[in-house]
PLY file of the C-alpha trace (Angstrom):
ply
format ascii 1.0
element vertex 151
property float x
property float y
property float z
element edge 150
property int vertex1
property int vertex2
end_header
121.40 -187.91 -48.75
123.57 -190.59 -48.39
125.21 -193.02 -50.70
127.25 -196.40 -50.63
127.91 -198.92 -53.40
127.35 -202.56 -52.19
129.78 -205.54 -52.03
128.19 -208.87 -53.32
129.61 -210.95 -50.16
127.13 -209.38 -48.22
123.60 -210.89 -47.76
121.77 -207.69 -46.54
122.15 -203.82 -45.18
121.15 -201.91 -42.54
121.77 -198.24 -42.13
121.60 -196.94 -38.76
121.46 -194.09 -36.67
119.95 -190.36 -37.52
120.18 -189.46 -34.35
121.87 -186.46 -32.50
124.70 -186.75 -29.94
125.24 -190.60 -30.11
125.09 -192.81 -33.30
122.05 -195.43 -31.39
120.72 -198.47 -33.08
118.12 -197.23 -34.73
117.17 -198.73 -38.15
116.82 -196.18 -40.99
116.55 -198.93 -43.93
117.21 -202.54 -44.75
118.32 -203.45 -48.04
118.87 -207.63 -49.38
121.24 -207.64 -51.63
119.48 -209.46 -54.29
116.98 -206.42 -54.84
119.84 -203.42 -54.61
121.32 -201.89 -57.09
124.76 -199.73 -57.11
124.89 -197.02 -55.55
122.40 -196.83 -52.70
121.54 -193.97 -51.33
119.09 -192.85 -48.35
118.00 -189.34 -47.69
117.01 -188.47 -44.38
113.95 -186.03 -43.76
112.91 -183.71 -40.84
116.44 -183.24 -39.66
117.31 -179.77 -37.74
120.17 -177.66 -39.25
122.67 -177.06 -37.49
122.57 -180.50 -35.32
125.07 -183.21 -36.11
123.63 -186.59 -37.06
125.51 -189.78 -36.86
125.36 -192.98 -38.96
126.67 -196.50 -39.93
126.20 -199.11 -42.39
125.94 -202.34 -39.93
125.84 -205.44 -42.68
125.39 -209.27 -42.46
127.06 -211.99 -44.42
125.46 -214.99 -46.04
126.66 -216.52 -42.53
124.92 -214.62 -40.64
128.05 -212.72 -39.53
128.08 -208.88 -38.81
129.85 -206.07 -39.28
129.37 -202.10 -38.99
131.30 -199.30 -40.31
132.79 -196.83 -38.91
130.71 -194.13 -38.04
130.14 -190.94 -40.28
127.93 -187.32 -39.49
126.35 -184.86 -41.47
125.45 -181.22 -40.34
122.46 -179.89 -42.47
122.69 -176.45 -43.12
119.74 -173.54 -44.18
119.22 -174.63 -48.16
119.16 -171.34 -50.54
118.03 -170.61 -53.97
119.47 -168.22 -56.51
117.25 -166.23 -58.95
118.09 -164.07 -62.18
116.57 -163.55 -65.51
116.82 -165.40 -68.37
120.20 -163.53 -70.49
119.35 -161.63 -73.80
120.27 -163.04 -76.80
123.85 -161.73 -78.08
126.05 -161.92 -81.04
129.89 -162.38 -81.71
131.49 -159.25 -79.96
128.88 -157.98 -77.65
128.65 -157.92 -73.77
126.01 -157.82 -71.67
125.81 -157.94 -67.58
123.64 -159.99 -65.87
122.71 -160.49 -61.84
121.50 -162.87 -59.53
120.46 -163.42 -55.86
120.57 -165.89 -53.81
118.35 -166.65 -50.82
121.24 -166.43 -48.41
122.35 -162.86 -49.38
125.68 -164.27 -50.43
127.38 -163.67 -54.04
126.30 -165.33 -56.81
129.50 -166.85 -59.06
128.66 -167.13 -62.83
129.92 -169.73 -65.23
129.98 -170.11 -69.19
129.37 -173.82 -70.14
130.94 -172.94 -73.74
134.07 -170.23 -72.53
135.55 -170.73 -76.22
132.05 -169.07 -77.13
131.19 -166.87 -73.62
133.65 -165.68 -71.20
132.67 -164.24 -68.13
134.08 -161.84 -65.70
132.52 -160.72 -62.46
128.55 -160.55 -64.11
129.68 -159.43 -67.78
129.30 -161.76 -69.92
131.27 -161.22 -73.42
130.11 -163.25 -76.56
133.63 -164.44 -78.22
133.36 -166.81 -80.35
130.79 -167.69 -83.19
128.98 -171.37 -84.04
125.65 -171.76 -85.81
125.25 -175.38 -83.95
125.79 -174.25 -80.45
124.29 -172.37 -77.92
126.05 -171.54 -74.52
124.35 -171.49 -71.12
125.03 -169.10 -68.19
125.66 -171.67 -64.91
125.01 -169.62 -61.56
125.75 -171.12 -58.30
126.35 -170.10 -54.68
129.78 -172.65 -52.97
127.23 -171.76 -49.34
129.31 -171.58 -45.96
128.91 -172.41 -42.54
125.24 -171.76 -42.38
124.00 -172.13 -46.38
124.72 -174.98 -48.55
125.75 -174.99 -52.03
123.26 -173.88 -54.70
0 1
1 2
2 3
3 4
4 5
5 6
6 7
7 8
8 9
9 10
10 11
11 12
12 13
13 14
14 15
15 16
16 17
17 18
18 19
19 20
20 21
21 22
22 23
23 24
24 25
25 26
26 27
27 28
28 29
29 30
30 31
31 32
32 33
33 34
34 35
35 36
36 37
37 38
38 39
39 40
40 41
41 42
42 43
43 44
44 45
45 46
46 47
47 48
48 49
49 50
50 51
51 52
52 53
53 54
54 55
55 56
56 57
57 58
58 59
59 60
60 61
61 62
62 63
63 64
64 65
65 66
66 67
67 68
68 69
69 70
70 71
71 72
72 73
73 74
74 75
75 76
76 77
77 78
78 79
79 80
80 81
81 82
82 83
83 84
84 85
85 86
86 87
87 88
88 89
89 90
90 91
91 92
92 93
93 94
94 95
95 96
96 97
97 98
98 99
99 100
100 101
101 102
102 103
103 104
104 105
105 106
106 107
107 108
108 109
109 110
110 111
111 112
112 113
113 114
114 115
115 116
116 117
117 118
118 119
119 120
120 121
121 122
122 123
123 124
124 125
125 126
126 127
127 128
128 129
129 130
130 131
131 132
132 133
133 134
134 135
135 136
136 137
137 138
138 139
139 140
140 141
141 142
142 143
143 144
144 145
145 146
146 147
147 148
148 149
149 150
């Protein structure tokens, strides 16, 4: 997906390219500036991982006047999913250990959205702090590499 925010002194947008090897002149979408809203964004289907894509914003002034961007690329990469089970409920002073997988095979890093309530370390979660209004949620995710994007 791509995103840009729009500048009112131009009349209309065109983003180009999606192709491989070269960025072309090809016409992904046209947007008039009086029916855009900030940011825009564009997401691409049917793309091949591991092939470079090229792009540019080509836009046109309320003279008629034109100008592109410099060009930018993306690289899609294999998407993965991680999977574990919900935690068990726990009170102040317990741990527990939970696990995850991800699609890719790589480690799963764990996160406490609350750590003044839930610390982790490695996948052991340990309940440290008390408070009847709040619950704390367990974040997995996966940073990807070369050939797996972030989940």
């Amino acid at each position: 997906t791509m995103m840009w925010f729009l500048d009112a002194d131009y009349a209309k947008y065109e983003l180009i390219g999606g192709a491989t090897g070269v960025l072309g002149n090809n016409v992904l979408t046209t947007v008039l500036a009086a029916n855009a809203t900030n940011p825009m964004t564009f997401t691409q289907t049917g793309l091949t991982n591991f092939q470079t894509y090229y792009y540019a914003l080509r836009v046109t002034d309320a003279a008629g006047n034109i100008n592109t961007s410099s060009t930018a690329s993306g690289t899609p990469l294999n998407a993965q999913t991680i999977t574990f089970d919900q935690p068990i409920a726990a009170e102040y002073g317990s741990s527990f250990t939970i696990n995850a997988t991800s699609t890719s095979g790589l480690p799963v890093i764990f996160t406490s959205n609350e750590p003044a309530l839930a610390t982790i370390s490695g996948n052991t979660v340990t309940i440290v702090g008390a408070n009847s209004l709040q619950s704390v949620s367990i974040i997995a995710t996966q940073p990807g590499n070369a050939n797996y994007s972030y989940a």
